[in-house]
PDB file of N, H, CA, C and O in Angstrom:
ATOM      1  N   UNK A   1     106.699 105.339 104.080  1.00  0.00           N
ATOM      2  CA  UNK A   1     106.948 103.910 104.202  1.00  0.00           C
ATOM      3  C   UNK A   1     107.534 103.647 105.590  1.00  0.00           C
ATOM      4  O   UNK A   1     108.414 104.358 106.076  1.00  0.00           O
ATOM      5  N   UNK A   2     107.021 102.630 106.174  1.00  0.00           N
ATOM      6  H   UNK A   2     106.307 102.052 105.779  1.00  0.00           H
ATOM      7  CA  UNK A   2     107.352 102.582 107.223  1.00  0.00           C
ATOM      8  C   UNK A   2     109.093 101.729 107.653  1.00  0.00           C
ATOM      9  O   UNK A   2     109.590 100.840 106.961  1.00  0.00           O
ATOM     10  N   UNK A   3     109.619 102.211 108.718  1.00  0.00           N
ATOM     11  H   UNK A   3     109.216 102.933 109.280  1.00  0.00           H
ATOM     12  CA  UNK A   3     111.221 101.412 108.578  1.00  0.00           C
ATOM     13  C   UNK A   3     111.351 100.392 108.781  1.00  0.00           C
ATOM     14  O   UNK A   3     112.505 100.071 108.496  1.00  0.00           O
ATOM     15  N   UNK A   4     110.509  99.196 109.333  1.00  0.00           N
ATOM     16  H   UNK A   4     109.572  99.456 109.565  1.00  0.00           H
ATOM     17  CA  UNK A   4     109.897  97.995 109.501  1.00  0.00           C
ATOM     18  C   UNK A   4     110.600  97.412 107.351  1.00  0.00           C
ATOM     19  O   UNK A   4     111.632  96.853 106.981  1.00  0.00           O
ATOM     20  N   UNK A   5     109.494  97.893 106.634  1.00  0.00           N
ATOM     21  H   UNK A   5     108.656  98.348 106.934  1.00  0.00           H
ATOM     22  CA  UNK A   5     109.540  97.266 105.217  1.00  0.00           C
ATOM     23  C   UNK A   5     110.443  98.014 104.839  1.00  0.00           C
ATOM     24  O   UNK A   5     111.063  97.328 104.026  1.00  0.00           O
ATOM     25  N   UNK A   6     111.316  99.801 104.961  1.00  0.00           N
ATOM     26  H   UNK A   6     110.812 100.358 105.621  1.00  0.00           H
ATOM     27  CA  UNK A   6     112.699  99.783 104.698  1.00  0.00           C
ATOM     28  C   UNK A   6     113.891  99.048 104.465  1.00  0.00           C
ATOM     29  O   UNK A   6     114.538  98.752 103.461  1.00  0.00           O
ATOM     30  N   UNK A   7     114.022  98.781 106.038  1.00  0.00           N
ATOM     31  H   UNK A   7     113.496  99.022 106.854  1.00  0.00           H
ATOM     32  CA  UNK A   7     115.152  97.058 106.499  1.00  0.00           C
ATOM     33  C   UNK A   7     114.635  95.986 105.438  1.00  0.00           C
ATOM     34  O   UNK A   7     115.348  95.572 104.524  1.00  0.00           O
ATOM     35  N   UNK A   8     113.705  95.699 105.590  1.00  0.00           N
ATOM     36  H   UNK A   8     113.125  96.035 106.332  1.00  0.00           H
ATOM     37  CA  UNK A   8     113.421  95.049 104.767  1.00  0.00           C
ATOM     38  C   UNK A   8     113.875  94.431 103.520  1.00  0.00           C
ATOM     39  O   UNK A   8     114.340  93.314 103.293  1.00  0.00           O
ATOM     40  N   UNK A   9     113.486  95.990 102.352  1.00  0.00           N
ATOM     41  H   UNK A   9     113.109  96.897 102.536  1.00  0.00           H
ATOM     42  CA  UNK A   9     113.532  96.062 101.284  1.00  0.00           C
ATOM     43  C   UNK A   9     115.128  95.962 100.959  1.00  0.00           C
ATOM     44  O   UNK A   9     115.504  95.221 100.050  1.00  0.00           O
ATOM     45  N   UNK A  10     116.168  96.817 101.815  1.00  0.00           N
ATOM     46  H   UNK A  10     115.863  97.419 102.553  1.00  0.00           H
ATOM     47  CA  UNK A  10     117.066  97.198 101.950  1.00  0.00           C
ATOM     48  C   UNK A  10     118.258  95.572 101.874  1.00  0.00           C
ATOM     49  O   UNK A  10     119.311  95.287 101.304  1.00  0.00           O
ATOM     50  N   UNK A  11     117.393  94.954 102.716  1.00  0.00           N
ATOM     51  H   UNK A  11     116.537  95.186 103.179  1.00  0.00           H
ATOM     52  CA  UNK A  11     118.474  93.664 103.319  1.00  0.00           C
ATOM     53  C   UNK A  11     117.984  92.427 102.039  1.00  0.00           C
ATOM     54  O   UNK A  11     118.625  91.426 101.721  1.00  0.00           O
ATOM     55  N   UNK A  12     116.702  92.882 101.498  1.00  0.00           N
ATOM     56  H   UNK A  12     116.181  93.696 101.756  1.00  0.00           H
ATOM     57  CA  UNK A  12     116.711  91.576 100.004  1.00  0.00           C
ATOM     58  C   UNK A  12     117.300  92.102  99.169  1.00  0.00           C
ATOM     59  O   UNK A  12     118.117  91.394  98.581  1.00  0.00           O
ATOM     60  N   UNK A  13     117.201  93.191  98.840  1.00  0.00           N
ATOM     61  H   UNK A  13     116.537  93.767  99.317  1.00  0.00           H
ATOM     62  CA  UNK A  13     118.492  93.451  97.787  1.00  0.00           C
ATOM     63  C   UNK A  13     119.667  93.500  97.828  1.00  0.00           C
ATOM     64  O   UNK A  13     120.297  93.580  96.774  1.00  0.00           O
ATOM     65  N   UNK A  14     120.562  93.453  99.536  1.00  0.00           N
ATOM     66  H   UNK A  14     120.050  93.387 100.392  1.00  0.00           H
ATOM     67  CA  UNK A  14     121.649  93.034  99.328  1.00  0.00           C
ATOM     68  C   UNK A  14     122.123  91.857  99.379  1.00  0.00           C
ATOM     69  O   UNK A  14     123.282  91.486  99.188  1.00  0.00           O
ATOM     70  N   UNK A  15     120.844  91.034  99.744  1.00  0.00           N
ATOM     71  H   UNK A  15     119.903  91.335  99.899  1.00  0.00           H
ATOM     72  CA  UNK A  15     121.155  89.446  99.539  1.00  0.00           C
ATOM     73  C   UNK A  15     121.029  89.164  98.077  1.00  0.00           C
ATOM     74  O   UNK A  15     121.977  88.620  97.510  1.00  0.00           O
ATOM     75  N   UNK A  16     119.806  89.525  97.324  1.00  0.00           N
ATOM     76  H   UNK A  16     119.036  89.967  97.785  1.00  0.00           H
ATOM     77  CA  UNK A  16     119.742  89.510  95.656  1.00  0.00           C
ATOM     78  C   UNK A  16     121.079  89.972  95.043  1.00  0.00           C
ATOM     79  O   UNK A  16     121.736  89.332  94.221  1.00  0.00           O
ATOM     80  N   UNK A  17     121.329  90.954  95.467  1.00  0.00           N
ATOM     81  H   UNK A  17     120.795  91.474  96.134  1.00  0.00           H
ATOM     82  CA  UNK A  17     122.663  91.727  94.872  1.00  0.00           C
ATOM     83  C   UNK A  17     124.088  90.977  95.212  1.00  0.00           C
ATOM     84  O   UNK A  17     124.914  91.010  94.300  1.00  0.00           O
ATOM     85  N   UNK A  18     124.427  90.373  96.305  1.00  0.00           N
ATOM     86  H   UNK A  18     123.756  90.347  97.046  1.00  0.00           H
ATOM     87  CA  UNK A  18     125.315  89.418  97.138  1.00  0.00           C
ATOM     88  C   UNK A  18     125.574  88.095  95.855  1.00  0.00           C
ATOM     89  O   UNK A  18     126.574  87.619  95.319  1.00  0.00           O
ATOM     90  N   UNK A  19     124.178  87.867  95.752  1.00  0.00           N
ATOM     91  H   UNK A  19     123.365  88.254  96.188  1.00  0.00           H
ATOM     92  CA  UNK A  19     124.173  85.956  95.213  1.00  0.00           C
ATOM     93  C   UNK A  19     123.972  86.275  93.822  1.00  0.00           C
ATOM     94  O   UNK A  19     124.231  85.390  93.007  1.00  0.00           O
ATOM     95  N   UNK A  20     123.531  87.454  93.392  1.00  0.00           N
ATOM     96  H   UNK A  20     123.321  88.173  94.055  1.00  0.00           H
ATOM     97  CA  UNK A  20     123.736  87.330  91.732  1.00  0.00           C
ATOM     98  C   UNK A  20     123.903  88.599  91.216  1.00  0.00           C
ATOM     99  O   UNK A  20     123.209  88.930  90.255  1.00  0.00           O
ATOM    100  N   UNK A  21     124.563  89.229  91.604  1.00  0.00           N
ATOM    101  H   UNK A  21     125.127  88.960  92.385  1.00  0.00           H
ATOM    102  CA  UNK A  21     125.585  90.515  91.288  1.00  0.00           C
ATOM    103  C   UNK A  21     124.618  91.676  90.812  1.00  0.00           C
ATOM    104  O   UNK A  21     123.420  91.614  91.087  1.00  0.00           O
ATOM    105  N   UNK A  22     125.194  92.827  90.033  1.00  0.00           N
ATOM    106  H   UNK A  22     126.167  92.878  89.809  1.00  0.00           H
ATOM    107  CA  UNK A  22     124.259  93.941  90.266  1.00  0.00           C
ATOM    108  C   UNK A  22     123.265  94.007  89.469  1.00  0.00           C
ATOM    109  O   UNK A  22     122.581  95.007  89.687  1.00  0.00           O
ATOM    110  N   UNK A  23     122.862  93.299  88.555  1.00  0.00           N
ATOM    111  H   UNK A  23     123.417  92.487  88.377  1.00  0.00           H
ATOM    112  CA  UNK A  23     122.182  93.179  87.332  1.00  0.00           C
ATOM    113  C   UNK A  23     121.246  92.514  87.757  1.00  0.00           C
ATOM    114  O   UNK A  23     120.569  92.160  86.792  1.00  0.00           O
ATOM    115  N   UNK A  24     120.821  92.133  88.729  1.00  0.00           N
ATOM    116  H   UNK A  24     121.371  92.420  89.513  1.00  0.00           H
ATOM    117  CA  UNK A  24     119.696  91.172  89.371  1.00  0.00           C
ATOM    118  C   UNK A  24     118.248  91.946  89.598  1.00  0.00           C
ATOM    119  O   UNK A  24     118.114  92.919  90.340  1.00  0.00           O
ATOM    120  N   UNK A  25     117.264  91.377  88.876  1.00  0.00           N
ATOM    121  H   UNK A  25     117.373  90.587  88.273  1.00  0.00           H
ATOM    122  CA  UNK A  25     116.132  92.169  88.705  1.00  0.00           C
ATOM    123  C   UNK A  25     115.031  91.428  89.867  1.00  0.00           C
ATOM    124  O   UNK A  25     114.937  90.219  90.082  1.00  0.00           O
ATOM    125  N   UNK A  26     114.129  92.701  90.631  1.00  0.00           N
ATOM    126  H   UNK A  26     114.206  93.683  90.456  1.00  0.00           H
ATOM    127  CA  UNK A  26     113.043  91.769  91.612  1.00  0.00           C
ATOM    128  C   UNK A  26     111.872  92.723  91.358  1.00  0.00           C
ATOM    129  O   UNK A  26     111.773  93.811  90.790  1.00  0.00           O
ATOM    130  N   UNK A  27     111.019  91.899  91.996  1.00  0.00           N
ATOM    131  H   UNK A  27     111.100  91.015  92.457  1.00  0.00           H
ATOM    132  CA  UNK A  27     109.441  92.561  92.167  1.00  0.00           C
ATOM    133  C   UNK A  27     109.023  92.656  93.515  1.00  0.00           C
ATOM    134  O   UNK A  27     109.209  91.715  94.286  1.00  0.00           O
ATOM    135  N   UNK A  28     108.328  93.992  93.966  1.00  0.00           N
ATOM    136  H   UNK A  28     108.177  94.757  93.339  1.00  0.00           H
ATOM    137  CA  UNK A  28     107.941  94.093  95.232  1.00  0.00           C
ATOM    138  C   UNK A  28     107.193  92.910  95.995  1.00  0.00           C
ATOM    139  O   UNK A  28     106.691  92.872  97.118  1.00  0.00           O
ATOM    140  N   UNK A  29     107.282  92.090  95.125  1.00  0.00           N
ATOM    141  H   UNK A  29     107.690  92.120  94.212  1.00  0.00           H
ATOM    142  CA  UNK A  29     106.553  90.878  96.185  1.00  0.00           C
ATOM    143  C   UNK A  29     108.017  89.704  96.654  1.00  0.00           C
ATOM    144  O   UNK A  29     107.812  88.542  97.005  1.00  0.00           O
ATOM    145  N   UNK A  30     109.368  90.299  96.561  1.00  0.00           N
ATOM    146  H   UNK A  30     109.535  91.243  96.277  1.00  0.00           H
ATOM    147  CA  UNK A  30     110.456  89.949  96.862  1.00  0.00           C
ATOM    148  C   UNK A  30     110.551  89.703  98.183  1.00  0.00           C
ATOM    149  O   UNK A  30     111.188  88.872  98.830  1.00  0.00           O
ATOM    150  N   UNK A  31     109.644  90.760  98.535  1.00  0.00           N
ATOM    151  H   UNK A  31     109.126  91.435  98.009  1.00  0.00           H
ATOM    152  CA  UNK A  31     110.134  91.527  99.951  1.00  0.00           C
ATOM    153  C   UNK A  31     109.369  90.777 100.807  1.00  0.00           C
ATOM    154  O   UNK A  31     109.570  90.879 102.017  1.00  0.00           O
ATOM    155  N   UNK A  32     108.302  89.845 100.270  1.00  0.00           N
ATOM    156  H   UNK A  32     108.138  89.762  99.287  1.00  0.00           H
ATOM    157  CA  UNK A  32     107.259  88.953 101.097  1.00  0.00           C
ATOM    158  C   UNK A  32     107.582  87.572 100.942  1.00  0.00           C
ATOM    159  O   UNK A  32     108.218  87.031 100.036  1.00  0.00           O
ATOM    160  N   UNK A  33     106.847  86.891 102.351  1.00  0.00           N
ATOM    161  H   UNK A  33     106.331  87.330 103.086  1.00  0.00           H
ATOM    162  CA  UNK A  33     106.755  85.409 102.119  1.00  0.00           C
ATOM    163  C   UNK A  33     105.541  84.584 101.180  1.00  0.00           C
ATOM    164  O   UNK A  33     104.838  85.295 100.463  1.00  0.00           O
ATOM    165  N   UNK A  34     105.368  83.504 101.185  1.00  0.00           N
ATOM    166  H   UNK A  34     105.939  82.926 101.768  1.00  0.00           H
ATOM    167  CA  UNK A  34     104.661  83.307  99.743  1.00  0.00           C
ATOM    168  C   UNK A  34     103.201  83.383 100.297  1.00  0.00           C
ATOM    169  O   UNK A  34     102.190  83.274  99.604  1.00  0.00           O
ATOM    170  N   UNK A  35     103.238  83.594 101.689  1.00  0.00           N
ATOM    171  H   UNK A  35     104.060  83.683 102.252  1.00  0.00           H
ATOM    172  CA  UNK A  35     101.327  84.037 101.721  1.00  0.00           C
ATOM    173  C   UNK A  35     101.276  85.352 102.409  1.00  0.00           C
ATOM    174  O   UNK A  35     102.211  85.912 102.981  1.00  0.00           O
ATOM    175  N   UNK A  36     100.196  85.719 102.288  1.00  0.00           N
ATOM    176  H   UNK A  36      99.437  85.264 101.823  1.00  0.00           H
ATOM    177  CA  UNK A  36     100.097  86.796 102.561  1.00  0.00           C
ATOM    178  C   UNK A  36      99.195  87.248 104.284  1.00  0.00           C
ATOM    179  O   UNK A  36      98.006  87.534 104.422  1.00  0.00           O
ATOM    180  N   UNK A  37     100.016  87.183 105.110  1.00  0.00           N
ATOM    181  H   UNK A  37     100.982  86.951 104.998  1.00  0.00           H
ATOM    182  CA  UNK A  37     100.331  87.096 106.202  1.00  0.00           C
ATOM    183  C   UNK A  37     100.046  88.586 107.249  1.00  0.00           C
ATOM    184  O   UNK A  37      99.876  88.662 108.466  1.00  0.00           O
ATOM    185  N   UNK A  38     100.090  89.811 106.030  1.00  0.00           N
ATOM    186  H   UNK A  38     100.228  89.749 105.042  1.00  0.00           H
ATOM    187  CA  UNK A  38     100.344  91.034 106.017  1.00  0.00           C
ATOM    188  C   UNK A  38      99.980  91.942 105.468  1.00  0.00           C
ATOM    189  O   UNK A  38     100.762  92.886 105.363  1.00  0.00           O
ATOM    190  N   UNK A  39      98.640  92.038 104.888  1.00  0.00           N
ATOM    191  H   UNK A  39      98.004  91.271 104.973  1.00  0.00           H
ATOM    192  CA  UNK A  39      97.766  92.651 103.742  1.00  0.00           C
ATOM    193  C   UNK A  39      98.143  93.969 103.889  1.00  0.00           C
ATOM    194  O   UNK A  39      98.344  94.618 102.863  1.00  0.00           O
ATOM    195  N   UNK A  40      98.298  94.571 105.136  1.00  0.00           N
ATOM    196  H   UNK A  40      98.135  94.043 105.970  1.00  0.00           H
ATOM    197  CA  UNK A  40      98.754  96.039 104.980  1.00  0.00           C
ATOM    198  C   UNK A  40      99.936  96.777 104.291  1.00  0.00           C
ATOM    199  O   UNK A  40     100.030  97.791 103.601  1.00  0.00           O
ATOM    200  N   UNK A  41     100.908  95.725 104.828  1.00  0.00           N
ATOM    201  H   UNK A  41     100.832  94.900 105.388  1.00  0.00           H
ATOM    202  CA  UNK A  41     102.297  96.158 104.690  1.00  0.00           C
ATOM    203  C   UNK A  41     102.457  96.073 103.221  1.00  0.00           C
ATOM    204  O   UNK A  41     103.134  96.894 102.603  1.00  0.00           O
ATOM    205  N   UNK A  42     101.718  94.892 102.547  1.00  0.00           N
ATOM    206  H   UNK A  42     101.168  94.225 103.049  1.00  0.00           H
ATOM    207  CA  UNK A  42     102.115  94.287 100.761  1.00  0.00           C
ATOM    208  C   UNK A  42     101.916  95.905 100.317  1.00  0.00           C
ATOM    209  O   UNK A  42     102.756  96.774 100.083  1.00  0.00           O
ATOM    210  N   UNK A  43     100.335  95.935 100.302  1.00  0.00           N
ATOM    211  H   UNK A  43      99.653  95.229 100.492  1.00  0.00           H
ATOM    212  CA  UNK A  43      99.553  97.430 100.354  1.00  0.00           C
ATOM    213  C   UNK A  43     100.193  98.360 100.463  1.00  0.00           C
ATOM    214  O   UNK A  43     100.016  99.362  99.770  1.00  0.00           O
ATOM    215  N   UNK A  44     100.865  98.281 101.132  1.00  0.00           N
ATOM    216  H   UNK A  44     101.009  97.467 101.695  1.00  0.00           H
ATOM    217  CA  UNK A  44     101.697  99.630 101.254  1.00  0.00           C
ATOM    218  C   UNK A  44     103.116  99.745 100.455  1.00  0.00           C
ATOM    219  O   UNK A  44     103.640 100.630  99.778  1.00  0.00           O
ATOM    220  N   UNK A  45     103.346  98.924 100.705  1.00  0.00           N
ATOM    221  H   UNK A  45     102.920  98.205 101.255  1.00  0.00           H
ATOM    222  CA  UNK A  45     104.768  98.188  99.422  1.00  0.00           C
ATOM    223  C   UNK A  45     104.606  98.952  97.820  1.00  0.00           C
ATOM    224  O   UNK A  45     105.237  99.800  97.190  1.00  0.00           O
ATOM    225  N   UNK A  46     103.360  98.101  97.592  1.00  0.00           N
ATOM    226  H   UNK A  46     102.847  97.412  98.104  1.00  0.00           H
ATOM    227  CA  UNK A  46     102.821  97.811  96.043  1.00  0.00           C
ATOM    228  C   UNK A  46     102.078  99.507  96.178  1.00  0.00           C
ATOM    229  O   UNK A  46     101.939  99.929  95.031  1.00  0.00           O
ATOM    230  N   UNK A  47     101.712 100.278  96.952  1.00  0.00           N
ATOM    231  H   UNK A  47     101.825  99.934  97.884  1.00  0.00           H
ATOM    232  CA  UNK A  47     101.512 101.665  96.608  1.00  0.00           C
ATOM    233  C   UNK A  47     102.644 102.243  95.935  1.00  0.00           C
ATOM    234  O   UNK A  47     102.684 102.627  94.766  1.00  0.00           O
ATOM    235  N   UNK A  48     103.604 102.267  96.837  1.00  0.00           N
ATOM    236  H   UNK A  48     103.572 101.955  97.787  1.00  0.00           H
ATOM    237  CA  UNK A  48     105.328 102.696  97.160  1.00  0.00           C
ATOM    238  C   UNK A  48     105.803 102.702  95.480  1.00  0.00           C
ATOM    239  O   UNK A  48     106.235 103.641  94.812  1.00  0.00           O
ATOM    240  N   UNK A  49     105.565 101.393  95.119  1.00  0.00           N
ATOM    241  H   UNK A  49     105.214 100.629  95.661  1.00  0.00           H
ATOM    242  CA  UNK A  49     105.985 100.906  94.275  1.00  0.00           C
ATOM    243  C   UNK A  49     105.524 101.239  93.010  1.00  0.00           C
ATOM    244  O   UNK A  49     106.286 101.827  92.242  1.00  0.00           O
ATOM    245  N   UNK A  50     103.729 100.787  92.477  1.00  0.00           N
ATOM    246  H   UNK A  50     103.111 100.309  93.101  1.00  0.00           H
ATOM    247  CA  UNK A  50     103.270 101.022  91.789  1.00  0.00           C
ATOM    248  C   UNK A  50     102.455 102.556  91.153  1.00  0.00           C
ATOM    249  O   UNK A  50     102.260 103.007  90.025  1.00  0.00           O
ATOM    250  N   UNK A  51     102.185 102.941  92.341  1.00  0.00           N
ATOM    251  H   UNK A  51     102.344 102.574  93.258  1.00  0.00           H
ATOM    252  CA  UNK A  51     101.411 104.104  92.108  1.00  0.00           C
ATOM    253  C   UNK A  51     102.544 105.475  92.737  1.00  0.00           C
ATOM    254  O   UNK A  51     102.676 106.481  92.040  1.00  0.00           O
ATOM    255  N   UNK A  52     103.264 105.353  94.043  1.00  0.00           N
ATOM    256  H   UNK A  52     103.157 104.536  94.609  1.00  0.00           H
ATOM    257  CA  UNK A  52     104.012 106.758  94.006  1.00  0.00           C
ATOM    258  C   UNK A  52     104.908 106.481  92.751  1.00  0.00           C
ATOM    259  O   UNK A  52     105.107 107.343  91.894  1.00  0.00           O
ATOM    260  N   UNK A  53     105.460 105.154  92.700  1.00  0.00           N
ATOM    261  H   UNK A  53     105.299 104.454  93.396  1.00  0.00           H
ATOM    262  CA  UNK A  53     107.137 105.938  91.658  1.00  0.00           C
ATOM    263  C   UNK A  53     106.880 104.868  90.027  1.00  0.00           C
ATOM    264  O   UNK A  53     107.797 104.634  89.240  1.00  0.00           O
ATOM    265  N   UNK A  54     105.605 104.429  89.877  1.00  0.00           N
ATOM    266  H   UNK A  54     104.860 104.619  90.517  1.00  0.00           H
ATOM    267  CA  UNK A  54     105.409 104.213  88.436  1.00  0.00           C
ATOM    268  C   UNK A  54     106.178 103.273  88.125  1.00  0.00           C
ATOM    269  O   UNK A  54     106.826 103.385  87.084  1.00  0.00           O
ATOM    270  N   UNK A  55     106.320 102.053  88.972  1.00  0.00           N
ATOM    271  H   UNK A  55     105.794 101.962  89.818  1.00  0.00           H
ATOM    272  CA  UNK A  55     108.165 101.316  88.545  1.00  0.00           C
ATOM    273  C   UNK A  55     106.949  99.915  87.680  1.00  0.00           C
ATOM    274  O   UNK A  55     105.738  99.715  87.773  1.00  0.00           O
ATOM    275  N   UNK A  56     108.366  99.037  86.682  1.00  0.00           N
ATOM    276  H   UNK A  56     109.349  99.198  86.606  1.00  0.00           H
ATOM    277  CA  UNK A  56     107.899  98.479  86.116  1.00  0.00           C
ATOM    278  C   UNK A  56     107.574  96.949  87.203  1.00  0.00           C
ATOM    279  O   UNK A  56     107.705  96.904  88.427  1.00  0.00           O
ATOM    280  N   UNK A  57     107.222  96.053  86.468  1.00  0.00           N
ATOM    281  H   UNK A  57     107.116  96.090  85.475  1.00  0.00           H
ATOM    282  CA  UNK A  57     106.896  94.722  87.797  1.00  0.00           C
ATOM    283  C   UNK A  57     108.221  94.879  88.598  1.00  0.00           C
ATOM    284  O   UNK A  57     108.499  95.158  89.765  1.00  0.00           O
ATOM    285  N   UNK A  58     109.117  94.495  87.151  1.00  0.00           N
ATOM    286  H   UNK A  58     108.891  94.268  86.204  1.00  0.00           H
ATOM    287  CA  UNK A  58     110.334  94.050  87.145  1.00  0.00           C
ATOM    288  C   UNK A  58     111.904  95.359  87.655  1.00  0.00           C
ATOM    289  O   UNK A  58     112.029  96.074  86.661  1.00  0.00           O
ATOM    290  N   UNK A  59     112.539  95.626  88.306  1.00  0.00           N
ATOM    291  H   UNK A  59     112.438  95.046  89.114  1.00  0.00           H
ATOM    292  CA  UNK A  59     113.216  96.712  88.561  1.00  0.00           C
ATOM    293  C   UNK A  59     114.490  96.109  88.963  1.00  0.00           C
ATOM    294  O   UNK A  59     114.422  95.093  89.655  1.00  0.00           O
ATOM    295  N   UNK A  60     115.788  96.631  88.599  1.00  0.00           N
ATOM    296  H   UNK A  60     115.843  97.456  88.036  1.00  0.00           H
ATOM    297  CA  UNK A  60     117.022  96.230  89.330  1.00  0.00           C
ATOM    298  C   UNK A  60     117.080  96.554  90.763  1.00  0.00           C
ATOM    299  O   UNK A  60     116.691  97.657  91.144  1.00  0.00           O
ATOM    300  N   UNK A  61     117.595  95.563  91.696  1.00  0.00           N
ATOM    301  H   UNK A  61     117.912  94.666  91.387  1.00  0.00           H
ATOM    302  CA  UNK A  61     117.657  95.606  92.952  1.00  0.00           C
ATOM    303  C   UNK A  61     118.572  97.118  93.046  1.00  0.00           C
ATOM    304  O   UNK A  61     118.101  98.137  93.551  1.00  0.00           O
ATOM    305  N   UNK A  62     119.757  97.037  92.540  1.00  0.00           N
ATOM    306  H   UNK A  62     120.140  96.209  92.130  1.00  0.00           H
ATOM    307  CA  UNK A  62     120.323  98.485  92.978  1.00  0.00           C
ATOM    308  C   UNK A  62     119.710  99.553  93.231  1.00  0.00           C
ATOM    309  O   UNK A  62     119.717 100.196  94.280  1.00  0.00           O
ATOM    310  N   UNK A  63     118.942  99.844  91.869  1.00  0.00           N
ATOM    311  H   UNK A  63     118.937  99.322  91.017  1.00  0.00           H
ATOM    312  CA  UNK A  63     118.464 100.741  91.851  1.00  0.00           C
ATOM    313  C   UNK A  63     117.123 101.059  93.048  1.00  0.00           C
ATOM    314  O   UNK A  63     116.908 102.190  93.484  1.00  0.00           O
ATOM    315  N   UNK A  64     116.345  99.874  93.435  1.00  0.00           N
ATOM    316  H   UNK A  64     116.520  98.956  93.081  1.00  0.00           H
ATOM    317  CA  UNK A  64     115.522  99.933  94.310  1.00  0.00           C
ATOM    318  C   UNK A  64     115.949 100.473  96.067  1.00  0.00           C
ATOM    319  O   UNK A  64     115.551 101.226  96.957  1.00  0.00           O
ATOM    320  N   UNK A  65     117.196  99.321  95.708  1.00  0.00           N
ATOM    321  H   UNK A  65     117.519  98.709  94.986  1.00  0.00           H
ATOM    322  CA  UNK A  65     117.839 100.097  97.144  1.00  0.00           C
ATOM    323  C   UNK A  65     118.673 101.320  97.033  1.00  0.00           C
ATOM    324  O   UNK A  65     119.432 101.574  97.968  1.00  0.00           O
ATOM    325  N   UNK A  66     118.629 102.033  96.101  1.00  0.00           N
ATOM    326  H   UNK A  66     118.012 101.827  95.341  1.00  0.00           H
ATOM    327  CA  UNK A  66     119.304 103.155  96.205  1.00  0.00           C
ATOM    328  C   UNK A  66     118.450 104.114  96.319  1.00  0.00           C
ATOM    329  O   UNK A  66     118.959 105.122  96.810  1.00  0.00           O
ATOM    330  N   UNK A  67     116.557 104.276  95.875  1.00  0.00           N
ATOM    331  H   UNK A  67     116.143 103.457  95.476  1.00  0.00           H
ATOM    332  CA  UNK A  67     115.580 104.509  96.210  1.00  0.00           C
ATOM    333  C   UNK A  67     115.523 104.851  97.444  1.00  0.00           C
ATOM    334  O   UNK A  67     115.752 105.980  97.877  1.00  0.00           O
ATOM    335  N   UNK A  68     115.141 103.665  98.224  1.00  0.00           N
ATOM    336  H   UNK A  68     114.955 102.747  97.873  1.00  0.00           H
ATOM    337  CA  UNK A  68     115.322 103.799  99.808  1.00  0.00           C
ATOM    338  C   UNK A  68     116.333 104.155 100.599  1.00  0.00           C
ATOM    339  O   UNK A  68     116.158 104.503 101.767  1.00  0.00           O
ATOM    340  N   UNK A  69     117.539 104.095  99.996  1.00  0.00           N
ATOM    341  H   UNK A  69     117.681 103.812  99.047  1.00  0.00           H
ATOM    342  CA  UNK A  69     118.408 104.849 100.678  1.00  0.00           C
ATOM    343  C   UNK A  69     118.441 106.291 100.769  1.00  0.00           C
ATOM    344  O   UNK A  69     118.870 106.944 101.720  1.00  0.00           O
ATOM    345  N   UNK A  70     117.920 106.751  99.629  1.00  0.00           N
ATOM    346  H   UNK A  70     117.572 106.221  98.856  1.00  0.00           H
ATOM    347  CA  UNK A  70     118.383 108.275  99.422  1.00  0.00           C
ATOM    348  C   UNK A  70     117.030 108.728 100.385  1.00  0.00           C
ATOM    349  O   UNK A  70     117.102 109.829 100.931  1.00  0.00           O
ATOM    350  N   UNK A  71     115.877 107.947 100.586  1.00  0.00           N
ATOM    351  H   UNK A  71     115.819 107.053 100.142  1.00  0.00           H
ATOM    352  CA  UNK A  71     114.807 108.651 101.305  1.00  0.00           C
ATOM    353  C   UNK A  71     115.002 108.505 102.704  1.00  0.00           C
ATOM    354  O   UNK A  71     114.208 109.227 103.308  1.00  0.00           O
ATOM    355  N   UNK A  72     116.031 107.605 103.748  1.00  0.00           N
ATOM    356  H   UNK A  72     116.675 107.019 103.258  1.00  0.00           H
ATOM    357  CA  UNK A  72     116.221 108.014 104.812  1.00  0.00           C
ATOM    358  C   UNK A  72     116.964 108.867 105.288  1.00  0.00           C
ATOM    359  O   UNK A  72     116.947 109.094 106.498  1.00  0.00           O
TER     360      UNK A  72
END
């Protein structure tokens, strides 16, 4: 994954996590604006997401960013 959608991923869940505490659930399309601007990067997201680690739509932000943390 590239560190571009890392930061990314990293900085919506501590805003998700910030404004509605740790129990706050998102979907990899969190991480995007509402068009799709970026066909690669979603693509690469929704691989990350769906096919390496099997996650459900729905996932707690913690846990997502604790994902990406432990892989840098």
């Amino acid at each position: 994954m590239n560190e571009q959608l890392k930061q990314t991923i990293i900085e919506v869940c501590n805003k998700k996590i910030q404004t509605k505490w740790d129990n706050v659930w998102i979907s990899f399309y969190a991480f995007f604006k509402n068009k799709n601007d970026n066909p690669e990067l979603l693509m690469e997201a929704a691989t990350w997401w769906i096919i390496t680690h099997q996650l459900d739509h729905f996932e707690k932000a913690t846990k997502i960013k604790s994902m990406i943390e432990i892989k840098n």
